[in-house]
N, CA, C and O of each residue as an XYZ file, in Angstrom:
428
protein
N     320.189     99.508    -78.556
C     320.905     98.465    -77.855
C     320.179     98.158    -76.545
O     319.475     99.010    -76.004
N     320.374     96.812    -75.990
C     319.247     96.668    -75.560
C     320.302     96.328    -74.072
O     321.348     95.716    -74.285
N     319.861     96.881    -72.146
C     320.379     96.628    -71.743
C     320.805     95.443    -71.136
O     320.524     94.529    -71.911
N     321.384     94.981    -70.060
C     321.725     93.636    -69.689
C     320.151     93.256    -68.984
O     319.670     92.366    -69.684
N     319.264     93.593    -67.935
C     318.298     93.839    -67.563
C     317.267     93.332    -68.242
O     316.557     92.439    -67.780
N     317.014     94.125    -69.971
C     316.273     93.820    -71.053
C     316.174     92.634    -71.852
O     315.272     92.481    -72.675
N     317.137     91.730    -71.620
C     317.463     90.564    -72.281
C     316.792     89.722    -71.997
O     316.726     89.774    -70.769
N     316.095     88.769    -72.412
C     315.539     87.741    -71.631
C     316.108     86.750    -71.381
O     316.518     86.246    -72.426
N     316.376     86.147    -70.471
C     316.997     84.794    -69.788
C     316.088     83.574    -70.131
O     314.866     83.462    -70.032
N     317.004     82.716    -70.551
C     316.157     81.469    -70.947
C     316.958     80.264    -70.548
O     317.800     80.514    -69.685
N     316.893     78.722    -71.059
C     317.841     77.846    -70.810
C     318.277     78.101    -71.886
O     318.931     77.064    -71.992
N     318.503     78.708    -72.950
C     319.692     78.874    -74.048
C     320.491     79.741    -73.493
O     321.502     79.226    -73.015
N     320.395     80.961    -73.375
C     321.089     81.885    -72.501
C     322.139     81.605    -71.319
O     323.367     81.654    -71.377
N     321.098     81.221    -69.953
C     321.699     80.962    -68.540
C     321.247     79.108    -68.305
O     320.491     78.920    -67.352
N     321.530     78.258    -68.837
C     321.543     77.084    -68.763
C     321.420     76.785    -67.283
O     320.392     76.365    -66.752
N     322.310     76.984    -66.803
C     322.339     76.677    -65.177
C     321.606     77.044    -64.001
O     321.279     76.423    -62.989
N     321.391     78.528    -64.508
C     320.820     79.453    -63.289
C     319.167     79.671    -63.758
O     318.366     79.591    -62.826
N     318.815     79.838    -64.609
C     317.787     80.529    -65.140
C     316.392     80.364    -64.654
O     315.420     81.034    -65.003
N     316.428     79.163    -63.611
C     315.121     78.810    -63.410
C     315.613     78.755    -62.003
O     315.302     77.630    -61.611
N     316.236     79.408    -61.019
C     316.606     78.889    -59.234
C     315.500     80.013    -58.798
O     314.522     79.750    -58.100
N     315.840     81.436    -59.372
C     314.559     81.820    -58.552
C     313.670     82.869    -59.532
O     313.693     82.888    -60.762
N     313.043     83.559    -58.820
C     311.877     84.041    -59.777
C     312.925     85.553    -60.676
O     312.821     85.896    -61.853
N     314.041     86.284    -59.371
C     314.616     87.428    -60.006
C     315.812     86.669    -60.825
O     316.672     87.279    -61.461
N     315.730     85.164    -60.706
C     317.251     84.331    -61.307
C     318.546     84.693    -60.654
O     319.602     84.546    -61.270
N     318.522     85.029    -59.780
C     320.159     85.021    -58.439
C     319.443     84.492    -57.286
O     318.577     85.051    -56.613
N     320.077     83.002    -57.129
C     319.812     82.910    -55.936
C     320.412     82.960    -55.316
O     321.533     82.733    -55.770
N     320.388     83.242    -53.923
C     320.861     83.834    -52.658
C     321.151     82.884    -51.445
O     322.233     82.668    -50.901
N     320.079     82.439    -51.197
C     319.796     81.769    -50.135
C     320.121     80.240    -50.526
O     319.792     79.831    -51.640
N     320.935     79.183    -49.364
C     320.763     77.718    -49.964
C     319.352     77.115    -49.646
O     319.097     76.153    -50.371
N     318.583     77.366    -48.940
C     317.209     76.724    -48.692
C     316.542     76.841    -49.904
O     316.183     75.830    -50.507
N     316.235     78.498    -50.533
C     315.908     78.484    -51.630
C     316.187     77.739    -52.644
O     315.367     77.428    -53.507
N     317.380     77.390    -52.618
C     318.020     76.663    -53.665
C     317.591     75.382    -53.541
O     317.106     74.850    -54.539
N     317.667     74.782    -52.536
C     317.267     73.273    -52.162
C     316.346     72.995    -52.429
O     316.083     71.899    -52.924
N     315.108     74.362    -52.070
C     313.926     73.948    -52.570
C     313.475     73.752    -53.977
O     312.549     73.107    -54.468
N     314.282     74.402    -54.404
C     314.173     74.105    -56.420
C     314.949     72.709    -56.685
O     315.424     72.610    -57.816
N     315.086     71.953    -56.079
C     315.931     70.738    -56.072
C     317.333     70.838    -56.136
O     317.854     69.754    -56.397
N     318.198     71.864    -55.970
C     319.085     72.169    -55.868
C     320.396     71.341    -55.297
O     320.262     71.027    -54.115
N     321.425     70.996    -55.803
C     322.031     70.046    -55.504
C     321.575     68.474    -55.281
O     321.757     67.704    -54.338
N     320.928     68.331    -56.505
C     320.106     66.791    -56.677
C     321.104     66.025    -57.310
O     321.512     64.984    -56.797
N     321.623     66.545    -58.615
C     322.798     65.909    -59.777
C     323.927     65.375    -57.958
O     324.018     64.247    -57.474
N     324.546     66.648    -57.447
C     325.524     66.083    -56.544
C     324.975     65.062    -55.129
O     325.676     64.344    -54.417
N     323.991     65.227    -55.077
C     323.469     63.880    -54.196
C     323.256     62.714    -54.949
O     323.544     61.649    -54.402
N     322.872     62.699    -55.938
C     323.304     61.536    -56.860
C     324.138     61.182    -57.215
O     324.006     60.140    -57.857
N     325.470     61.709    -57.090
C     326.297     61.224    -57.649
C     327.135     60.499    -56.530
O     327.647     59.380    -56.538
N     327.121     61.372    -55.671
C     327.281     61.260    -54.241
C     327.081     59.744    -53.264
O     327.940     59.162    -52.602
N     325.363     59.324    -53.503
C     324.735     58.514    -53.296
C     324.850     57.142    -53.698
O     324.852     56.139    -52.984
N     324.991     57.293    -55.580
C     324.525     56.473    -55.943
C     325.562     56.142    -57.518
O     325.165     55.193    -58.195
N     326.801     56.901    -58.025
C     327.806     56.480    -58.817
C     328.686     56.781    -58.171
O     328.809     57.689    -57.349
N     329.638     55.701    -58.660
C     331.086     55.662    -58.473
C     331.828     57.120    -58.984
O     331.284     58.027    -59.613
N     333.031     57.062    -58.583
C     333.805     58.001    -58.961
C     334.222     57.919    -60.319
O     334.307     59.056    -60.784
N     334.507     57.063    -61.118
C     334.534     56.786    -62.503
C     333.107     57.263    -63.467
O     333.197     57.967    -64.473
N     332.223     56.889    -63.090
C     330.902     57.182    -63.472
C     330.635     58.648    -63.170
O     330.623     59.337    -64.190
N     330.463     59.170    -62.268
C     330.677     60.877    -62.214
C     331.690     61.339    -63.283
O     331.186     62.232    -63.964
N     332.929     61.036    -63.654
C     333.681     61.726    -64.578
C     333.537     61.095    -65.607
O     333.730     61.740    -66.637
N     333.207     59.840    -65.732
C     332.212     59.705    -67.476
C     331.302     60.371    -67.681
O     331.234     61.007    -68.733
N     330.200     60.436    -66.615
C     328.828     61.505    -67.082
C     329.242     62.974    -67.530
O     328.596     63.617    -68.357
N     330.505     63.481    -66.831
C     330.846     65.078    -66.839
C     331.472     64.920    -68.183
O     331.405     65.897    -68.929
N     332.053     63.873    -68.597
C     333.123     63.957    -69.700
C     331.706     63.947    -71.125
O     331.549     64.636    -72.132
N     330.899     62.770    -70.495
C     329.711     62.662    -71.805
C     329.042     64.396    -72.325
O     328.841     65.015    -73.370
N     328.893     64.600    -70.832
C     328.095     66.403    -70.532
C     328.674     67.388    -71.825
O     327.954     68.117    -72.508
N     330.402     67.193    -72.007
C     330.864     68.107    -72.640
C     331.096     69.454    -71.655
O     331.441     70.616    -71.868
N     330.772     68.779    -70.625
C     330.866     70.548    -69.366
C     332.293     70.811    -68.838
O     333.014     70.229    -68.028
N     332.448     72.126    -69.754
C     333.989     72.592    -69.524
C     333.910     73.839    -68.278
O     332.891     74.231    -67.710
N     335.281     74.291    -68.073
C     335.794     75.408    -67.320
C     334.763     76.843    -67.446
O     333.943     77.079    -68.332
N     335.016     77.451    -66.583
C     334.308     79.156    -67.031
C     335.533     79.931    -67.214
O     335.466     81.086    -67.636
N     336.789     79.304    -66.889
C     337.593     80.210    -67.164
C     338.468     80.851    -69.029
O     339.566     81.273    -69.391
N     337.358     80.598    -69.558
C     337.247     80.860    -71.095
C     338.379     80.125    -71.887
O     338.301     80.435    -73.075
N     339.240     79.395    -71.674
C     339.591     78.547    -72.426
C     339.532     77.363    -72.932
O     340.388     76.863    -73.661
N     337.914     76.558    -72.353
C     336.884     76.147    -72.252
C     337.567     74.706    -72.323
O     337.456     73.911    -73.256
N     338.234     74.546    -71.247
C     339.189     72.869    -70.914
C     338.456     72.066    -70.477
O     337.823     72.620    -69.579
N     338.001     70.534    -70.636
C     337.387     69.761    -70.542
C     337.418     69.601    -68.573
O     338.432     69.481    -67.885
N     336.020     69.653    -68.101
C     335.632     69.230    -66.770
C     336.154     67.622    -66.510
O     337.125     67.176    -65.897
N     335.296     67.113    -67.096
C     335.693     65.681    -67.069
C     337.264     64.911    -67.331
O     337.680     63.890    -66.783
N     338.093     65.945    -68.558
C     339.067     65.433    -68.427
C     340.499     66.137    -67.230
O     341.545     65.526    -67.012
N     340.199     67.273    -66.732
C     340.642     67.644    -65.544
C     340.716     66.715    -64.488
O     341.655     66.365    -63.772
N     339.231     66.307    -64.553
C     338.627     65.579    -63.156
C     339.237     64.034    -63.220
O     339.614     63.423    -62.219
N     339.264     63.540    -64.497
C     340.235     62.148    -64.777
C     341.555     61.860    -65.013
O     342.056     60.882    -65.569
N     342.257     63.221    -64.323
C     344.020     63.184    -64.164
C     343.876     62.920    -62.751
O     344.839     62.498    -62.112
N     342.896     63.105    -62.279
C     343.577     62.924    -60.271
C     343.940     61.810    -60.132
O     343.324     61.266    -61.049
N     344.442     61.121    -59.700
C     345.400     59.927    -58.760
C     344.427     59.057    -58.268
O     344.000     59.148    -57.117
N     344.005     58.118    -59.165
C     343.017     56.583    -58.667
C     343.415     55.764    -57.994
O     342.742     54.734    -57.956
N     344.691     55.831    -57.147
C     345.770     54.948    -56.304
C     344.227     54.834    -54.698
O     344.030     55.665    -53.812
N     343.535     53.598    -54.931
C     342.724     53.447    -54.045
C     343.036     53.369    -52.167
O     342.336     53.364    -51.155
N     344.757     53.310    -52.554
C     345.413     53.366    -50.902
C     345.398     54.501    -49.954
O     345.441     54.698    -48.740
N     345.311     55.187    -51.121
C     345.398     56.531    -50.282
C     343.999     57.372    -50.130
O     343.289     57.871    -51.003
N     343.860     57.347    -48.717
C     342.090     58.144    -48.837
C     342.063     59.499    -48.952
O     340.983     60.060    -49.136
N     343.205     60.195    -48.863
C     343.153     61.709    -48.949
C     343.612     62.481    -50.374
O     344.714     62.275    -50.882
N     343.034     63.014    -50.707
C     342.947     63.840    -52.176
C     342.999     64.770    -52.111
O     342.420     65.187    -51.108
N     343.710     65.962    -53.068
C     342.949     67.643    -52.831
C     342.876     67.894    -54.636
O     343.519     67.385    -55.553
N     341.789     68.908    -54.604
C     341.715     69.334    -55.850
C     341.763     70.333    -55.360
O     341.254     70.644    -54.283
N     342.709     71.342    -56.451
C     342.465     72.743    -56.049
C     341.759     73.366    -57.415
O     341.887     72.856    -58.528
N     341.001     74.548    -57.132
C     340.398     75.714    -57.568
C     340.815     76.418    -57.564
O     341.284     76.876    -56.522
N     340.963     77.111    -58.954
C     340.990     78.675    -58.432
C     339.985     79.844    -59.020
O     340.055     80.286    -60.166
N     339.033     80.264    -58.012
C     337.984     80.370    -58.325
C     338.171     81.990    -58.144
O     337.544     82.436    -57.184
N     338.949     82.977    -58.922
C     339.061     84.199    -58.845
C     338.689     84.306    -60.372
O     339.028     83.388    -61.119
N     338.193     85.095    -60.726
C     337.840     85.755    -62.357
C     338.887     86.115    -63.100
O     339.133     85.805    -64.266
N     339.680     86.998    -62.134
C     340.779     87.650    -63.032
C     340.435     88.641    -64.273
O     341.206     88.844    -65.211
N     339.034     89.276    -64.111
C     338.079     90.302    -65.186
C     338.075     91.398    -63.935
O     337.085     91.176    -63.237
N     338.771     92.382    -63.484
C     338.887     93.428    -62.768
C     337.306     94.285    -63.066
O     336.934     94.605    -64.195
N     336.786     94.461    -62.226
C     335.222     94.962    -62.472
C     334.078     93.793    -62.691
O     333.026     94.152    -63.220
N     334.222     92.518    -62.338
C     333.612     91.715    -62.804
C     333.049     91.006    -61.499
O     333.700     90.854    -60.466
N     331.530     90.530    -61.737
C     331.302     89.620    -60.592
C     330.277     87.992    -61.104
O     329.479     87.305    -60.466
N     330.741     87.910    -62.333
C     329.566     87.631    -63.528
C     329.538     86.129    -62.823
O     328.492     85.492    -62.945
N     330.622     85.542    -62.100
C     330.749     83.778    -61.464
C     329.930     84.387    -60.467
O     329.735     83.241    -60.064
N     329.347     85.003    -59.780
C     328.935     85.165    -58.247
C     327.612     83.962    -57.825
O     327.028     83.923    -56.742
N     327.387     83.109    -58.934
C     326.510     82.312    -58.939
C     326.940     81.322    -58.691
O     326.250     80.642    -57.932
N     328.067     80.810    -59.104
C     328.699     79.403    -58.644
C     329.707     79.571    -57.512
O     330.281     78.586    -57.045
């Protein structure tokens, strides 16, 4: 059996992380920036609408980590489009709930 260590990391594997740094945890945000890091959210940021961000996430298929694997995009397209009001909150809850676990420490 082969350990966690021994495995090789690839984009099939760690899709997200696998290429930020050379040990694959990155640490630092400079580091990160410098791998282009937060490019998707300056673009979206920049340059689509808020409708267009939750079509692209909804097209993505990019769900939750919290293993019941609930649609990102369709979470993100229940919030309240009432254009009067400028204040919004989304909440997170960004605890694991896996006692011994630190496996999100990346996002």
């Amino acid at each position: 059996m082969k350990t966690q260590r021994q495995i090789t990391r690839s984009a099939q594997t760690h899709p997200l992380t696998w290429r930020l740094r050379e040990d694959q945890q990155p640490v630092w945000l400079e580091k990160y920036l410098s791998k282009n890091g937060y490019q998707g959210a300056k673009n979206a940021l920049k340059s689509m609408s808020p409708d267009q961000v939750v079509s692209l996430v909804k097209d993505a298929g990019l769900k939750g980590r919290g293993g019941a694997g609930f649609s990102t995009g369709l979470k993100w397209s229940l919030m309240p489009k009432d254009d009067s009001i400028n204040i919004r909150y989304l909440l997170c809850n960004a605890d694991e709930m896996e006692p011994g676990t630190y496996k999100d420490r990346l996002l």
